[in-house]
C-alpha positions as CSV (number, residue, x, y, z in Angstrom):
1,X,189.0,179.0,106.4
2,X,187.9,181.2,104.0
3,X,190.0,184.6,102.9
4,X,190.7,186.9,100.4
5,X,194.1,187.2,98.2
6,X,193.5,191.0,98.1
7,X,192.8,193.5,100.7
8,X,188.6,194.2,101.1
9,X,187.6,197.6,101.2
10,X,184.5,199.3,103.3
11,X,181.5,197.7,102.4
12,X,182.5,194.1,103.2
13,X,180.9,192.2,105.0
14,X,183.7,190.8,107.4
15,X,184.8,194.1,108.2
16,X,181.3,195.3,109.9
17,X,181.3,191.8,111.7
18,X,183.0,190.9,115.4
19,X,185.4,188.7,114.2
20,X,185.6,184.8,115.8
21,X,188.9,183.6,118.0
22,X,191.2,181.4,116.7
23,X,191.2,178.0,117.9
24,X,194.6,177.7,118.8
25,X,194.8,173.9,117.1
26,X,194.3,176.1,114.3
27,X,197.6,178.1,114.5
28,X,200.5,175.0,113.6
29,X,197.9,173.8,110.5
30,X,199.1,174.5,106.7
31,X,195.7,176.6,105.9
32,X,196.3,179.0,109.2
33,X,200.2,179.6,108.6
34,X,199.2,180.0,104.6
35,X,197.0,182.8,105.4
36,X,199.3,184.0,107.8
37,X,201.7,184.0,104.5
38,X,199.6,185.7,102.8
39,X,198.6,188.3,105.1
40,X,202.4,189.3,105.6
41,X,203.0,189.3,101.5
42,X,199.9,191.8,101.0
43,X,200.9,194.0,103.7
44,X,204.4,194.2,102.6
45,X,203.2,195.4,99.5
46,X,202.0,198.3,100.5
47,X,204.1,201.2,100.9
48,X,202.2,202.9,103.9
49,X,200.9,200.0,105.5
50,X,201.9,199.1,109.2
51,X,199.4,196.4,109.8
52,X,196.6,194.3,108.8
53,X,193.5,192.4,110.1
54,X,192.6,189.4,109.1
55,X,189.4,190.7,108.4
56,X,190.6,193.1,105.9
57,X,191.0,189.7,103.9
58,X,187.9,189.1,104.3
59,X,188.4,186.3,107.2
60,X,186.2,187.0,110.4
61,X,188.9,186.1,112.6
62,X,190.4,187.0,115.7
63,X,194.2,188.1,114.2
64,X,196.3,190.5,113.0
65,X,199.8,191.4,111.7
66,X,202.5,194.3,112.0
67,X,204.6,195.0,109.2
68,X,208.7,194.6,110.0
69,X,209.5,197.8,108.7
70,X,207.5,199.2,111.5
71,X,209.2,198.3,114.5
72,X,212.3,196.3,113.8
73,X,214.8,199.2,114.1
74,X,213.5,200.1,117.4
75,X,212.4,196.6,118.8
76,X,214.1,193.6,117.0
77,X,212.2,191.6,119.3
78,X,208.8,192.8,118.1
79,X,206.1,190.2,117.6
80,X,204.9,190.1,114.3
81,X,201.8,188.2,114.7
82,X,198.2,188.1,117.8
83,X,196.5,186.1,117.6
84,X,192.9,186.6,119.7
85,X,194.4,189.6,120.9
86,X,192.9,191.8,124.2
87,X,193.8,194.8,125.3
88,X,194.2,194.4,129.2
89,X,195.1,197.9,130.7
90,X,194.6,201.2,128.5
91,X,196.7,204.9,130.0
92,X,194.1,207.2,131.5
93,X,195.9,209.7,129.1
94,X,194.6,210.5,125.3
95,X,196.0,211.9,122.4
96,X,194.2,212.6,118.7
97,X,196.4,211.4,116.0
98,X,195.7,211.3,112.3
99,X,194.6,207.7,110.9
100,X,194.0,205.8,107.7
101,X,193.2,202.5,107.0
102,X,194.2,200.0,104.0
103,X,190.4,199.0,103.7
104,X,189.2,202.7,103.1
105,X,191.8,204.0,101.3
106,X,192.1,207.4,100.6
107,X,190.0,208.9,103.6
108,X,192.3,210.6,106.5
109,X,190.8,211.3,109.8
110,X,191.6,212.1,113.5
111,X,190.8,210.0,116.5
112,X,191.2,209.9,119.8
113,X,193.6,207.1,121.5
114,X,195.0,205.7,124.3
115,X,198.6,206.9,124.7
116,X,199.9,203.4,126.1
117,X,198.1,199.8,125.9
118,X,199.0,196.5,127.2
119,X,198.1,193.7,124.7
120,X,197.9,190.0,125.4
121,X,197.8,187.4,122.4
122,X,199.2,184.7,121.3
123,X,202.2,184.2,118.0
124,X,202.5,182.2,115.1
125,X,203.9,179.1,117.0
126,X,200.6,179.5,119.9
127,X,202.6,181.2,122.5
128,X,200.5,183.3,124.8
129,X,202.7,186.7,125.3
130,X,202.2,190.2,126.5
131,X,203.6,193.2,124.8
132,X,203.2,196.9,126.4
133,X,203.1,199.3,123.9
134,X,203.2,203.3,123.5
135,X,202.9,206.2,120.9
136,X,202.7,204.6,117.4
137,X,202.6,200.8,118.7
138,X,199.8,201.5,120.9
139,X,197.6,203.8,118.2
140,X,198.3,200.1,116.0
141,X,197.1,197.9,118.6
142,X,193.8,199.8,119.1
143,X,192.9,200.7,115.3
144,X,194.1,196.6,114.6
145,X,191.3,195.4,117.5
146,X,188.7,197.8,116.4
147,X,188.7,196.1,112.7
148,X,188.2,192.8,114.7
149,X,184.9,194.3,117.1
150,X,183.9,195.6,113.4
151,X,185.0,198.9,113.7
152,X,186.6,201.1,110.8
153,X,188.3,204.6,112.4
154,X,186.0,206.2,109.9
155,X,183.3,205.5,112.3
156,X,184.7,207.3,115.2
157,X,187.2,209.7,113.6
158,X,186.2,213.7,112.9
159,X,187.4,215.7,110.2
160,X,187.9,213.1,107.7
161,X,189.5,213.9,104.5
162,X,189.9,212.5,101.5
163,X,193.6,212.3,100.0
164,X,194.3,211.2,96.4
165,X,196.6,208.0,97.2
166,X,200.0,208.1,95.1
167,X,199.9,205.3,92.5
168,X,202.8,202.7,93.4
């Protein structure tokens, strides 16, 4: 299992790439929960970060992670961790939000999302669950799944701009 101890920016390989599923006798192994670790450190250090893709480490798989700060006020219950995540029912209804990404930093854009989604995926321990989500926690789910189909939302965003990120 190969990965990065940084975050990879545009131009990596394993960001263009449709990332592989997790074979779930992967999930309980030291290597798997080690990147999971990791994952969870690199995304807590950054101030304006709410989730992460494994293949922003540069690891072509099927995974991502939400950051605490993001959710546990609201939902305490919130998984942190999907694992071979799929989207399994979208709203017919739209909305264009502003987005950035922690593998192109620096470029702001707007794109078009679902308002709701229904995820299923499985945690940290291989538990298959399904988690319904709206507004924010929807816009996550959908830009998170993109980067593992190999899709940046600078590919499908419109007036993109770039901001000068604040030094930490």
């Amino acid at each position: 299992m190969h990965y990065e101890q940084s975050i990879v920016q545009k131009g990596h390989k394993a960001l263009s790439s449709k990332a592989t599923e997790v074979a779930l006798s992967d999930i309980p192994t030291p290597e798997f929960q080690e990147m999971l670790a990791i994952m969870h450190r690199l995304l807590k250090n950054e101030y304006d970060g709410v989730a992460l893709a494994a293949p922003q480490i540069g690891a072509s798989l099927r995974l991502f992670v939400v950051a605490p700060r993001a959710f546990r006020k609201l939902h305490p219950l919130e998984p942190l961790v999907y694992i071979n995540p799929t989207i399994t029912k979208r709203s017919k209804q739209t909305k264009t939000m502003e987005e950035g990404c922690l593998s192109v930093r620096g470029l702001y854009g707007k794109t078009v999302r679902h308002v709701s989604v229904t995820v299923t995926a499985y945690n940290e321990r291989g538990q298959k669950f399904t988690r319904d989500g709206t507004g924010l926690l929807a816009h996550i789910f959908q830009h998170e799944i993109d980067h593992l189909d190999g899709i940046l939302f600078c590919d499908h965003a419109v007036d993109i701009e770039e901001i000068e990120i604040p030094k930490k």
